[in-house]
C-alpha positions as CSV (number, residue, x, y, z in Angstrom):
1,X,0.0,0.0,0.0
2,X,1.2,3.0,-1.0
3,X,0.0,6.5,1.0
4,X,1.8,10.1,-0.2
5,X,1.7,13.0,2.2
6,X,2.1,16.9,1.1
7,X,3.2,18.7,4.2
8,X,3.7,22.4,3.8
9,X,6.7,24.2,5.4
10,X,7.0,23.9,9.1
11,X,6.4,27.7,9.5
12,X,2.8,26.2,8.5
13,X,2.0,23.6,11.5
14,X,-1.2,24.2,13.3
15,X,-0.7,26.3,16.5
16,X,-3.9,24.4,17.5
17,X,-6.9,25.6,18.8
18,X,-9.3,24.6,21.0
19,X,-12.6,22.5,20.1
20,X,-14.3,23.1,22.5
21,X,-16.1,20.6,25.0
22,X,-17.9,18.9,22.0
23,X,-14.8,17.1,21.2
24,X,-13.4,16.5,24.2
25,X,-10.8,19.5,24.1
26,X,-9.3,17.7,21.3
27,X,-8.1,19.7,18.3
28,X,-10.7,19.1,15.0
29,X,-9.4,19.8,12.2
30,X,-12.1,20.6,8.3
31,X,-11.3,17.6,6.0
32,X,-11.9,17.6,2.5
33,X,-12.5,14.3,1.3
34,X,-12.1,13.5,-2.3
35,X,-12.9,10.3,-4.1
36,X,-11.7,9.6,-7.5
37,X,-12.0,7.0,-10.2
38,X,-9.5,8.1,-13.2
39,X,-10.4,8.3,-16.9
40,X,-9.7,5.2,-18.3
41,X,-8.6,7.0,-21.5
42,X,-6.3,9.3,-19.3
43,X,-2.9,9.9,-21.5
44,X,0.8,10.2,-19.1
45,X,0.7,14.0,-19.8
46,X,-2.9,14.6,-18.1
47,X,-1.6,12.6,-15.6
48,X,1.3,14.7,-14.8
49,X,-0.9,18.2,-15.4
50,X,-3.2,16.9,-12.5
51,X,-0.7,15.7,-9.6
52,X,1.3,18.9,-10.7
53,X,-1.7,20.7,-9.9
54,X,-2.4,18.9,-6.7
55,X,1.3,18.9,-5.7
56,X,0.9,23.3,-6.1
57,X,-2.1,23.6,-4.6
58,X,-0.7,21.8,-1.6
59,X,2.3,23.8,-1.8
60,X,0.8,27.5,-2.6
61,X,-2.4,28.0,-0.9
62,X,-1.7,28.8,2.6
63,X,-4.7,27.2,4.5
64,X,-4.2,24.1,3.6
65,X,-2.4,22.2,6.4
66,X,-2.4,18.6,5.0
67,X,-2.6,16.7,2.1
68,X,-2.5,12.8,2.0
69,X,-3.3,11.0,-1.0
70,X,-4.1,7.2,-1.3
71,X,-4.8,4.3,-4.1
72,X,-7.2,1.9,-3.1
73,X,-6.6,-1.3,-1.5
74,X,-9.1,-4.8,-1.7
75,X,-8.6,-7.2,0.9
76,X,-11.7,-9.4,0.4
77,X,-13.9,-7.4,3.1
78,X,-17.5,-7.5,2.7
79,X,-18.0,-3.5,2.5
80,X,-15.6,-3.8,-0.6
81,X,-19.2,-4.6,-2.7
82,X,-21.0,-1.4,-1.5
83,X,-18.6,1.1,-3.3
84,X,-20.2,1.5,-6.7
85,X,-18.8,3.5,-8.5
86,X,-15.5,1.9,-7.6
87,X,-13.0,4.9,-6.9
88,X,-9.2,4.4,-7.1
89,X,-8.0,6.5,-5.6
90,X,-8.4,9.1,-2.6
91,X,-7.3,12.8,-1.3
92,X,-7.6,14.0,1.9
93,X,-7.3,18.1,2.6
94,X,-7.2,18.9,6.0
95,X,-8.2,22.6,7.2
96,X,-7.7,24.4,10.7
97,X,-11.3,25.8,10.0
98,X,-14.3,26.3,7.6
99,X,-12.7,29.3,6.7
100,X,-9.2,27.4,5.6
101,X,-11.6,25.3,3.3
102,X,-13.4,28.8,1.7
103,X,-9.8,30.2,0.9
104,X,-8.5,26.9,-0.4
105,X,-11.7,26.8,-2.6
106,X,-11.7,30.3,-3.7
107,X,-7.2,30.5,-5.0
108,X,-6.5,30.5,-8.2
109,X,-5.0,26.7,-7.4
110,X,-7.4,25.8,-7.0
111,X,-9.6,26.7,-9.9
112,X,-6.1,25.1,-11.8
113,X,-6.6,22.1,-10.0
114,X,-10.5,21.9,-10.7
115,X,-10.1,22.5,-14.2
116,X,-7.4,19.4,-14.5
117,X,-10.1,17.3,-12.1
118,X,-13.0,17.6,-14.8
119,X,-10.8,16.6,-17.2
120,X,-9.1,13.7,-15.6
121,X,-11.9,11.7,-13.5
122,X,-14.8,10.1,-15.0
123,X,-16.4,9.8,-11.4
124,X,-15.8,11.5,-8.1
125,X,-17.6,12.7,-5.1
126,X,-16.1,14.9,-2.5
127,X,-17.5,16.1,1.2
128,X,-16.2,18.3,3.4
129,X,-16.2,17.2,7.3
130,X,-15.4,18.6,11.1
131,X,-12.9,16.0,12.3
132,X,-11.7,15.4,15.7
133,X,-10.3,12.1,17.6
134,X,-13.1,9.0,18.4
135,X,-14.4,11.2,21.7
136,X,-16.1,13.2,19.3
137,X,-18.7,10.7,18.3
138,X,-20.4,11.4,21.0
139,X,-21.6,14.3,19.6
140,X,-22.9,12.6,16.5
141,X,-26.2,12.4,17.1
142,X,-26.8,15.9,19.3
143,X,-28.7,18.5,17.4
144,X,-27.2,21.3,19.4
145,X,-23.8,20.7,17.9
């Protein structure tokens, strides 16, 4: 299994904040979660256009704290037949806040890295999510949070 992390430069790590009691006074971080499944007609030079585009988006827009990439792995579990379409591959863009994810969304990077998306997925789906450690699933199910 192969797993790529983009870090940015360490004058870029989280200072933290607090979460507040909903998580347990643990650190949540805004993930932007990305499933793709390639073109299957993709050519090497779209290829290269889009991870270069991923790789500066990482690098240039400054509220994005993490990226970590993935390809997908079977291992014979029975979830394995729920994921129609079958994405590849996955990114993972992790935020300090909403307002990390609005800036990454609005740079000119971004739009780059949009534009290379459309042309080099034939399916994807992406959420965006308020992550913190397990003690936050507590909160799950609470209207008030």
């Amino acid at each position: 299994m192969t797993a790529y992390t983009l870090l940015r430069a360490p004058d870029s790590r989280r200072t933290g904040r607090a979460a507040g009691a909903r998580f347990a006074q643990e650190v949540a971080v805004v993930a932007h979660v990305v499933l793709l499944a390639p073109r299957a007609d993709l050519t090497p030079d779209q290829r290269e256009n889009v991870v270069a585009a991923l790789e500066r988006a990482a690098r240039e827009i400054p509220s994005v704290r993490r990226v970590r990439i993935g390809k997908r792995i079977r291992h014979e579990a029975a979830y394995e037949q729920l994921a129609v379409p079958d994405f590849s591959f996955a990114a993972i863009f992790e935020f300090d806040d909403l307002a990390g994810l609005r800036a990454y969304l609005a740079h000119p990077a971004h739009a780059d890295l949009g534009a290379r998306f459309y042309d080099s997925f034939a399916a994807a789906v992406a959420c965006d999510y308020e992550m913190a450690g397990v003690a936050g699933a507590r909160g799950w199910f609470d209207p008030e949070m």
